[in-house]
C-alpha positions as semicolon CSV with decimal commas, in nm:
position;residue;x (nm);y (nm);z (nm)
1;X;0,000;0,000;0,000
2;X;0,163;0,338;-0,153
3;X;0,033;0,682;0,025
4;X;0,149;1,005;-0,058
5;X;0,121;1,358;0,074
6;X;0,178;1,707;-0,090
7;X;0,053;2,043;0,006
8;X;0,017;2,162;-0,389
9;X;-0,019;2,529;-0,295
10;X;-0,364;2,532;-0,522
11;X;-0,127;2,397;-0,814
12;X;0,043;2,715;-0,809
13;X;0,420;2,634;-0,918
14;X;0,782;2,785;-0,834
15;X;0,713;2,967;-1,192
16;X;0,351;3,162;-1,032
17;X;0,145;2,961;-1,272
18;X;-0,141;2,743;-1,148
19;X;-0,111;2,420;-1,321
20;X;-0,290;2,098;-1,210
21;X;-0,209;1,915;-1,496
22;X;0,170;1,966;-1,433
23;X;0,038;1,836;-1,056
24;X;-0,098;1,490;-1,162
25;X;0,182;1,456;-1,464
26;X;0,441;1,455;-1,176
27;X;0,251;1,273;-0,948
28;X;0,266;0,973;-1,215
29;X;0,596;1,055;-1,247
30;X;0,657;0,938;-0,904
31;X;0,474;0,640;-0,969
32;X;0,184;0,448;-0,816
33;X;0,008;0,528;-0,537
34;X;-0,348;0,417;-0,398
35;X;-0,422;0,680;-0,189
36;X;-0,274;1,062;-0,221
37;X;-0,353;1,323;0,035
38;X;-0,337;1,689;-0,057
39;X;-0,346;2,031;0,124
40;X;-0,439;2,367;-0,017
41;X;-0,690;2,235;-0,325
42;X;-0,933;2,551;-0,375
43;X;-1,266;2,525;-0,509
44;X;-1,362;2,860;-0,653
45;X;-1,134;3,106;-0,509
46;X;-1,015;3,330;-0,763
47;X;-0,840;3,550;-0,523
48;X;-0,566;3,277;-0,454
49;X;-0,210;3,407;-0,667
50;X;-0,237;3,304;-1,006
51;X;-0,613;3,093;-0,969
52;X;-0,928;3,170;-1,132
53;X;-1,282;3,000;-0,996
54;X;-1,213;2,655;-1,124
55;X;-1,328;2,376;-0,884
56;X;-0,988;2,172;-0,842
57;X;-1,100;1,885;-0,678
58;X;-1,383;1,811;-1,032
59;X;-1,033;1,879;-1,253
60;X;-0,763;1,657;-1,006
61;X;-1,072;1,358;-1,016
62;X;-1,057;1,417;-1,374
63;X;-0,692;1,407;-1,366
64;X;-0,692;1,074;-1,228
65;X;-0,897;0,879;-1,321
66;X;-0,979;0,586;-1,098
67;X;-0,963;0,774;-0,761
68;X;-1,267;0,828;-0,542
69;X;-1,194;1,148;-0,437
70;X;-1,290;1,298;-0,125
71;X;-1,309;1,706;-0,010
72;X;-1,267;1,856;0,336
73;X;-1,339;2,208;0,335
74;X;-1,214;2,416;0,622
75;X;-1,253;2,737;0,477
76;X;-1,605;2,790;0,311
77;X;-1,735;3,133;0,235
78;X;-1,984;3,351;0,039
79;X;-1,751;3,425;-0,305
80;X;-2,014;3,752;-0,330
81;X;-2,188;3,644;-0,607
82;X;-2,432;3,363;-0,452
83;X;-2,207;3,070;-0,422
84;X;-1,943;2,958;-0,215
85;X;-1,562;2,959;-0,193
86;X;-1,363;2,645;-0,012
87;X;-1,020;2,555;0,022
88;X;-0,872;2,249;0,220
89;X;-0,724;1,928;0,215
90;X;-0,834;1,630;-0,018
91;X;-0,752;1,240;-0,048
92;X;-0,813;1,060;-0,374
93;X;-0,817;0,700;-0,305
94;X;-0,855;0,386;-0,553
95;X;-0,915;0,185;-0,273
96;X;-1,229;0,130;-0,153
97;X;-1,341;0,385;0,096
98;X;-1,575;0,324;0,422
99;X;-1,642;0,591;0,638
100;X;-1,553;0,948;0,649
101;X;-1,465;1,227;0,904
102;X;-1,454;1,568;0,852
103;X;-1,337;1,725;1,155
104;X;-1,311;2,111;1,208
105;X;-1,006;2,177;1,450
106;X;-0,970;2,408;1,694
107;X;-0,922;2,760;1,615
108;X;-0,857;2,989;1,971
109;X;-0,796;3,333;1,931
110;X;-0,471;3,453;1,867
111;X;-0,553;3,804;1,762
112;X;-0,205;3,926;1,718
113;X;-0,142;3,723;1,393
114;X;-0,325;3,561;1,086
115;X;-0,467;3,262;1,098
116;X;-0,734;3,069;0,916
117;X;-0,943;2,754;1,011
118;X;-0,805;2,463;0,961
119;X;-0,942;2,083;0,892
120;X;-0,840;1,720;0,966
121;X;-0,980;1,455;0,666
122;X;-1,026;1,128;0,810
123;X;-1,113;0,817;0,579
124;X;-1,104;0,434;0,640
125;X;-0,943;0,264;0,327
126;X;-0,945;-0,111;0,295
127;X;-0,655;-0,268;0,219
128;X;-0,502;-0,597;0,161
129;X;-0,395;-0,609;0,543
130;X;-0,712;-0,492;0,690
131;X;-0,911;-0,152;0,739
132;X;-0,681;0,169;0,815
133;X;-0,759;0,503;0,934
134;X;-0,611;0,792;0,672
135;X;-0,604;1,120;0,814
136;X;-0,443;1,454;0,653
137;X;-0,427;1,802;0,792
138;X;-0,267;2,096;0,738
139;X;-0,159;2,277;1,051
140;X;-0,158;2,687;1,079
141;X;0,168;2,789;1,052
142;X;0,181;3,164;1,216
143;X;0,045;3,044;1,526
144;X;0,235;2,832;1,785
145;X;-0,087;2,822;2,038
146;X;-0,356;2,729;1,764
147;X;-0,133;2,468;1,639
148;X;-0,046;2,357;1,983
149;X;-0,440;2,314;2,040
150;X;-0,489;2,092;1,687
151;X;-0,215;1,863;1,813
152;X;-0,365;1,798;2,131
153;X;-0,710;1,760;1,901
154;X;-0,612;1,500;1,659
155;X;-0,424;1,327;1,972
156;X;-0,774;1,318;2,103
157;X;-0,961;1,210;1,786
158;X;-0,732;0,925;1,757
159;X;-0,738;0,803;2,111
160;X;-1,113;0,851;2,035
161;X;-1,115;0,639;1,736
162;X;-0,905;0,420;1,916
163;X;-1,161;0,330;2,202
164;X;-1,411;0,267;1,931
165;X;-1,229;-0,036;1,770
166;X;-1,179;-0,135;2,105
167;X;-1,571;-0,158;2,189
168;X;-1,740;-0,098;1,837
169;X;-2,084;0,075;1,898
170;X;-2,399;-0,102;1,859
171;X;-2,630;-0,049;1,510
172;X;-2,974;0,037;1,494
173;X;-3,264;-0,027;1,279
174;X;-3,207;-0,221;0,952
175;X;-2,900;-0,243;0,742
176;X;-2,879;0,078;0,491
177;X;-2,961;0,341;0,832
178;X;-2,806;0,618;0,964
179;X;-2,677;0,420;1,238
180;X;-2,557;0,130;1,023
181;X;-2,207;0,073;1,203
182;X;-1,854;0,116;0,961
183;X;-1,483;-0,017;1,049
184;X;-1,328;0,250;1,240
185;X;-0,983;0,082;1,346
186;X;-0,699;0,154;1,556
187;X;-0,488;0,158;1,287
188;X;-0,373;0,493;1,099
189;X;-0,151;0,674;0,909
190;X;-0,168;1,080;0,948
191;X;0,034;1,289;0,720
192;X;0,029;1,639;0,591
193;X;0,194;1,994;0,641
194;X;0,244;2,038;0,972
195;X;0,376;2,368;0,975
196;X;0,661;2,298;1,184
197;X;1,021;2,191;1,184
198;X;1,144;1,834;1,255
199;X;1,321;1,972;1,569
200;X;1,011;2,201;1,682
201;X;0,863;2,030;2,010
202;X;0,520;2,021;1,860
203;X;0,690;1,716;1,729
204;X;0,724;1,532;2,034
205;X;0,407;1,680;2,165
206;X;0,279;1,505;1,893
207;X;0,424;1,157;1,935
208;X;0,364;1,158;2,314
209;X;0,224;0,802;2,421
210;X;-0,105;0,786;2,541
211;X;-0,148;0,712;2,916
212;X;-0,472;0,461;2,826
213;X;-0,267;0,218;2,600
214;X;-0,355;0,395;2,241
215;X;-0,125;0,344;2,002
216;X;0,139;0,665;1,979
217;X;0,226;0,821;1,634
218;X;0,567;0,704;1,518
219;X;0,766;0,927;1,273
220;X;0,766;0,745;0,931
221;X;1,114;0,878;0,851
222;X;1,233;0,810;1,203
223;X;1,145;0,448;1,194
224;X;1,344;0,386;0,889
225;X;1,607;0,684;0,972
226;X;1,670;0,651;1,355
227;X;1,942;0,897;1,459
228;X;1,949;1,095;1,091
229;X;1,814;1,427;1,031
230;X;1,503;1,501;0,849
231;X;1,543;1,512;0,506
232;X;1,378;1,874;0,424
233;X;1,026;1,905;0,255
234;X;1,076;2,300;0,197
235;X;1,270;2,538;0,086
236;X;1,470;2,295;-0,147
237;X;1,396;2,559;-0,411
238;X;1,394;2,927;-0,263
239;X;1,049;3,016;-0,050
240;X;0,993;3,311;0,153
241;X;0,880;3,079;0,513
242;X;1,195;2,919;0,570
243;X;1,514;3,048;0,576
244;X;1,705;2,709;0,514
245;X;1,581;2,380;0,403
246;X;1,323;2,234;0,616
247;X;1,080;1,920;0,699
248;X;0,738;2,045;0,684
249;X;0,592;1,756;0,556
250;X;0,564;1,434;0,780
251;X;0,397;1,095;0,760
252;X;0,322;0,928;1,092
253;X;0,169;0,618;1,176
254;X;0,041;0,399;1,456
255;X;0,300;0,237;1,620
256;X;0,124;-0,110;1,521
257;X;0,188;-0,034;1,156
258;X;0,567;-0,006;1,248
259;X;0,641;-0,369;1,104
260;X;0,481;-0,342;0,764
261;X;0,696;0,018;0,696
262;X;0,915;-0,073;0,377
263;X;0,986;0,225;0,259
264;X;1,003;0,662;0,296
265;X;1,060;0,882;0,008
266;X;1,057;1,249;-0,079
267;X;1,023;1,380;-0,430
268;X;1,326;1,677;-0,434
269;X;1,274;1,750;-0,788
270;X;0,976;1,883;-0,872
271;X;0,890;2,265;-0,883
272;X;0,498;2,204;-0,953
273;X;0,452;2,381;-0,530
274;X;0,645;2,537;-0,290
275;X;0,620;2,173;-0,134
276;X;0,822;1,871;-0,205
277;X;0,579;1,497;-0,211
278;X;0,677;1,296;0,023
279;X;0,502;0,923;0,060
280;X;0,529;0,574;0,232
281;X;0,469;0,202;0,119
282;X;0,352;-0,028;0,377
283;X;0,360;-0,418;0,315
């Protein structure tokens, strides 16, 4: 099972030109994957650099084909002519899809700096080794107390999700009902841009253990890397956030899933967003 993560900047390139076909051409390039998560896809925001009002997540399912693709808003507002304006994160999977999550994270005041909301996708995929939790986010990045608080939030949601495998919930009714009952295992893989450095201590906050026996977030690179440094996710090609190369971009996964991780990679070449891919295989 192949996952990988970019934050595509609304398929606006190193060059200032929005280009989603350039997007899905190098995402092939790369090679196969069954699920790919993706932050910053804008549906009808012309006032984004270099976009107009095209929905991006119609033209990315168009773009490949074979994907069941899957929106998370977490901004949504009037564009001032009757409809609405969304950006957030998306996962395109072409394995079969169970239940879905769309979870609004916190958002405190922090007056003194911009901000935005922000959103964590959840999905349950099946694959060949059983049902798995797929969650991508994209943290705020100019404040440390909001993203403190989205942390401890997806912490929560997964001990959450956790407890339910443990004791799945009853159904109600017949079969086909609102209550009919869905996998929801213990089992996940979270990945996105975190908006933080590898060394930040949002990382660690992050990969805390859980005092009820939940299964901690392991770093994807660390497992296969102990000891090394990050290889950076940004500022390979000149950006105006970092001042040096950077990880931004992280894949973490249940500590469970630690066996099956074969392989970590990051895509340094492409100029297609201020981002660099970066994806996992499990076996």
């Amino acid at each position: 099972m192949r996952l990988l993560t970019w934050n595509i900047q609304w398929g606006r390139g190193m060059d200032g030109r929005v280009d989603l076909g350039r997007v899905a051409r190098d995402l092939r390039g790369m090679g196969e994957f069954d699920v790919i998560c993706l932050q910053e896809v804008a549906v009808n925001f012309p006032g984004l650099a270099g976009n107009d009002g095209r929905d991006q997540v119609a033209e990315l399912a168009a773009l490949l084909p074979g994907y069941t693709p899957i929106y998370a808003p977490a901004t949504d507002l009037p564009d001032g002519g009757g409809g609405r304006k969304q950006f957030g994160n998306a996962i395109f999977s072409r394995l079969p899809v169970g239940q879905v999550w769309r979870h609004l994270l916190p958002w405190p005041v922090d007056a003194g700096v911009p901000s935005m909301q922000r959103v964590l996708l959840e999905v349950v995929a099946r694959t060949e080794f059983g049902p798995l939790r797929v969650m991508t986010t994209h943290l705020e990045y100019y404040s440390l107390a909001q993203r403190q608080a989205q942390i401890d939030a997806i912490r929560r949601l997964h001990a959450e999700a956790c407890a339910h495998a443990r004791q799945p919930r009853a159904g109600e009714g017949e079969a086909g009902g609102s209550f009919e009952v869905f996998p929801r295992p213990a089992s996940a893989l979270l990945c996105g841009d975190m908006n933080f450095p590898a060394q930040a201590p949002e990382r660690p906050r992050l990969l805390e253990p859980f005092a009820d026996g939940t299964p901690a977030f392991l770093d994807s690179w660390s497992v296969l890397h102990p000891g090394e440094p990050h290889a950076p996710t940004v500022g390979i090609h000149p950006v105006d956030f970092v001042d040096a190369p950077a990880c931004f971009d992280f894949v973490f996964l249940s500590e469970d899933l630690a066996p099956r991780l074969a392989a970590h990679g990051i895509d340094a070449r492409t100029t297609a967003s201020d981002h660099q891919p970066v994806w996992v295989e499990l076996v």
